[in-house]
N, C-alpha and C positions, 0 to 999 in steps of 0.2 A: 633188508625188507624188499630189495627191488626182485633180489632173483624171489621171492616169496611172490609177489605178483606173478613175476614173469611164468612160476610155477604153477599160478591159477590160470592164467591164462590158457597156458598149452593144455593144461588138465580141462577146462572147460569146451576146447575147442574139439578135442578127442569126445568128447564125453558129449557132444549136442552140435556138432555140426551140421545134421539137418534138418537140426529146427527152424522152423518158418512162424507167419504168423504175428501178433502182434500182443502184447502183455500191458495191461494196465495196474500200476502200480504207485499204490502212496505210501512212501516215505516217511519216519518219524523218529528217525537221528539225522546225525548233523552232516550238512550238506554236502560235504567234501566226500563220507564215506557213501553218501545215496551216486552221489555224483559216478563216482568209480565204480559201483555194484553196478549202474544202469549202463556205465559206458564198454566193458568189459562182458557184460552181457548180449549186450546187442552186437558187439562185434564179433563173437566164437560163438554164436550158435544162429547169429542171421536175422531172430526176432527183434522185431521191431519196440523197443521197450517205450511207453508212455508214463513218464515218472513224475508225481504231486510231491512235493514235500510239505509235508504239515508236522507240526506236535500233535501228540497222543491225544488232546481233547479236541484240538479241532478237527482231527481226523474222524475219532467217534462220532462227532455233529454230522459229517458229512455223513456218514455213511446212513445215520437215522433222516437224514434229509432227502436221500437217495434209493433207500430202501424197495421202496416200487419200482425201479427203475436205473438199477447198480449202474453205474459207470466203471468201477472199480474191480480187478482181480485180485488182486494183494494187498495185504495191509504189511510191511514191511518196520518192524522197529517199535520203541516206545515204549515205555513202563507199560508192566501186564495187566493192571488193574484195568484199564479200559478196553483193552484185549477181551479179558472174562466179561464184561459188562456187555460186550459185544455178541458173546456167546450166548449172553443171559437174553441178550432180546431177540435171538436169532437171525443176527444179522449174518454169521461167519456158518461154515457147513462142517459136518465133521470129517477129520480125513486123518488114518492112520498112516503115517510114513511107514517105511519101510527102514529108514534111517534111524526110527525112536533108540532101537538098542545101541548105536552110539553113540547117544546125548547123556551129559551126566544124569545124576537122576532129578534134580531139582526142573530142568527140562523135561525132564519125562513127565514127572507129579502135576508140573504145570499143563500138561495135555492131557493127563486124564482128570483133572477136577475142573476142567475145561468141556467133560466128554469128546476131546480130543477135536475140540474146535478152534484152538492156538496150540502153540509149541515154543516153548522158550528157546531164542537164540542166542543169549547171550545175559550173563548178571554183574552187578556190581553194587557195592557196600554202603551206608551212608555211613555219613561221620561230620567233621568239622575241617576244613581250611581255615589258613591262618596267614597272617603277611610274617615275614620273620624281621623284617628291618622295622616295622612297626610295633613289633612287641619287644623289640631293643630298645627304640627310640624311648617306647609308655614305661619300659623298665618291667614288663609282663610275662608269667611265665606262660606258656600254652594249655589251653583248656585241655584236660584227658577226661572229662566225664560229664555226662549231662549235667549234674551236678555244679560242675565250672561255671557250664554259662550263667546262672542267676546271680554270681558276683557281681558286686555291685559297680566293681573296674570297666565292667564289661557296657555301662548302661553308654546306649548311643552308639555301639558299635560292632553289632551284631547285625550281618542280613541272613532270609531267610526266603524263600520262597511264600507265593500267596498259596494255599491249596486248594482253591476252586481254580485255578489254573495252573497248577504246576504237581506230576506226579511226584514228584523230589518233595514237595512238603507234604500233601498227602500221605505219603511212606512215611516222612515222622511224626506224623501225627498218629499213626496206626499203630508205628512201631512202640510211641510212648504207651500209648497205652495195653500193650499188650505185655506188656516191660511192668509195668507199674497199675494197673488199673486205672480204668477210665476216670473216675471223677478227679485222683491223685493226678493224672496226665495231663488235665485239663486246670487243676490247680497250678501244676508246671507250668502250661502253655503261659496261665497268666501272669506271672514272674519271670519266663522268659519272652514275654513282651513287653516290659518296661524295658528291657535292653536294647529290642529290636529297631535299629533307627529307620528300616523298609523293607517291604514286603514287597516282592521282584515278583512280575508277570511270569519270568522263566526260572527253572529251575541253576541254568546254568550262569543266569544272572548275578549271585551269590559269589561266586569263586571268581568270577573274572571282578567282581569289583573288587575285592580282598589282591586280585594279583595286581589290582594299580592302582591299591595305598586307598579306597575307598573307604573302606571298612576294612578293620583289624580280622574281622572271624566272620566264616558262615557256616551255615550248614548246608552241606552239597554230598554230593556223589563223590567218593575220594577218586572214581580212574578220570574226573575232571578234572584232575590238578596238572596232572604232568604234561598234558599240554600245553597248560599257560606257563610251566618252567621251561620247557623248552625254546619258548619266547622270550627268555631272558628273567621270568619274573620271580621276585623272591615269596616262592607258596611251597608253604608243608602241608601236610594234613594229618589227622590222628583219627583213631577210632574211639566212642566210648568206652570207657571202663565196664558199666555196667552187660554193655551188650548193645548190640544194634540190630535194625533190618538192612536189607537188601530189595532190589528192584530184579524182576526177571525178564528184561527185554523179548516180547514177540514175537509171532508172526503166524496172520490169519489169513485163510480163503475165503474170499468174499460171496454170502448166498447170492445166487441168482449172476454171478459173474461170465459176462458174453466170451470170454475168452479162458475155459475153464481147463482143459487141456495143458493149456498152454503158461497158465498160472501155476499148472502141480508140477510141470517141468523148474520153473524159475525158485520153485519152493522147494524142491528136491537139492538142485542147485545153492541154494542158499543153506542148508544145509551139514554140505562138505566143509571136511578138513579145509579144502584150499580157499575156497570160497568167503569163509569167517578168516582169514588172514587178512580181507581187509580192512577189518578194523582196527587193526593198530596199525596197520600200511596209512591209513586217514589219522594218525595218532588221535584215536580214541580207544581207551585202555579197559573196557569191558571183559569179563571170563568169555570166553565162547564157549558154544554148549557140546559142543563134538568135542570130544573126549581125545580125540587124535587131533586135534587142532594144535600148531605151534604156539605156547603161551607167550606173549611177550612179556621182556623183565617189569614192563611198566606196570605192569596189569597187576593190581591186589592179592598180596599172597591170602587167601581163606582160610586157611590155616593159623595163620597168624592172628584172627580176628574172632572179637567170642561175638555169635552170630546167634537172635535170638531165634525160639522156631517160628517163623512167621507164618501165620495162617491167609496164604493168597487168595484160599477160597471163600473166606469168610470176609476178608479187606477189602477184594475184587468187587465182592457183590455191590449192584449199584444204588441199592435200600440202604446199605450200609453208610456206603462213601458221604451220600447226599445225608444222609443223619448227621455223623461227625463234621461235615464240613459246616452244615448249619448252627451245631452246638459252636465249634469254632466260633464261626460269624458272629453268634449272638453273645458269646461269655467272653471271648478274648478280641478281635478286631473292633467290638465296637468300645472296648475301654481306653481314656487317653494314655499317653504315652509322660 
């Protein structure tokens, strides 16, 4: 992984060495991989990089808070839903890469149902994590199907994200019902919330408390697991039987961005084969969207996965999201546990 750096690096510094100038950008994965995007950027091409790190809703807030008045060139990261939502209120500009033809195509479709105002950087799966000393201890097999969770072994010990703040529940909420239809999805939800003993701020909340013995099962993004095993921790994860969604990580140009030049540079960049290596260099195990990108073993074989066809342009919309999350709120959050 290191000469893989060392490889973006030289590649980058060939590639933009006289770039000047200064880039404003917010961040919305996880800290270590913004950390390294920003620090290796500013050092082989000279720009001055100005890096936010937020999650995907409170970046969207910003950017409607700021709208008159952008601070922002890049929106960098984050489930896609709030990406399009962004597009839908015209806050991002349209900008066709030159790059599109070497992004797989789920990157590609995600720019034009976008009118090519995001572009997927990177995907990965949802499913369920599980503790495996845990489900030795309970004497438990591991859940393989949505279905699993509403066992009754299960109640108390199940997390799940909140989805007015977290796109990781969101996406299963979408995904159930696009899986199952909506009323039936929503009958789910309510069966699998007498199990649920918390609903996490963060999406990534779920998996880390499962890797230390908190909760037996969540449901998370499966390329968050291998970095808590590599911590030592005892975490598997599965995929549904029946099928699942996926999240299509972003990345938008910001309307109205004072440093626009300089933005389609960092986004061009962000783009390349070498470039997306650092997301598993920061052990985070997303697909990258560049098709010549080195895949790393940790990273979700899709193949191996029945994947349902997720409709990102009808989920993204932000009429939509705000409907189901209120059905949510009103039929499953506000019933006791």
């Amino acid at each position: 992984m290191k000469k893989q750096i060392l490889a973006a690096t030289l590649f980058a510094v060939s590639m933009a060495a006289s770039a000047q100038g200064q880039v404003n950008i917010i961040c919305s994965v996880q800290a270590e991989w913004c950390n390294m995007i920003s620090t290796v950027y500013a050092r082989t091409t000279g720009t001055k990089v100005n890096m936010a790190l937020k999650g995907s809703g409170e970046a969207l807030a910003q950017l409607i808070a700021e709208k008159d008045n952008p601070k922002t060139d890049v929106w960098f990261g984050g489930t896609g839903d709030p990406h399009l939502q962004a597009a839908e209120s015209g806050l991002t500009i349209e900008y066709k890469s030159p790059t599109l033809a070497q992004l797989y195509p789920w990157a590609q479709q995600q720019a034009e149902q976008s009118g090519f105002k995001t572009v997927g950087i990177y995907s990965g799966p949802l499913g369920f994590g599980y503790n495996t000393e845990l489900l030795k201890k309970k004497k438990l097999a591991p859940p393989k199907s949505w279905a699993d969770l509403l066992k009754p072994e299960w109640k108390g010990d199940i997390q799940v994200a909140n989805p007015a703040s977290s796109g990781t529940a969101y996406t299963m909420i979408a995904t159930l019902v696009q899986l199952m239809g909506e009323d039936k999805a929503f009958e789910y939800l309510k069966g699998l919330h007498r199990n649920v003993s918390q609903y996490t701020r963060s999406g990534t909340g779920p998996i880390k408390a499962v890797a230390r013995g908190e909760t037996a099962v969540s449901i998370s993004f499966v390329h968050d697991a291998p970095q808590e095993r590599m911590q030592g921790f005892p975490v598997e994860t599965v995929t549904p039987a029946e099928g699942t969604g996926s999240e299509i990580g972003s990345m938008s140009l910001i309307k109205g961005a004072r440093n626009l030049d300089a933005a389609k540079k960092f986004y061009e960049w962000a783009l390349t084969p070498q470039a997306q290596t650092f997301g598993a260099a920061a052990k985070q195990f997303q697909l990258p969207s560049n098709k010549s990108t080195p895949v790393d073993a940790n990273v979700p074989d899709f193949k191996k996965i029945k994947m349902i066809n997720y409709d990102y342009a009808k989920y993204g919309a932000s009429a939509e999201r705000r409907r189901l999350i209120a059905r949510w709120e009103k039929e499953v959050n506000s019933l006791p546990r």
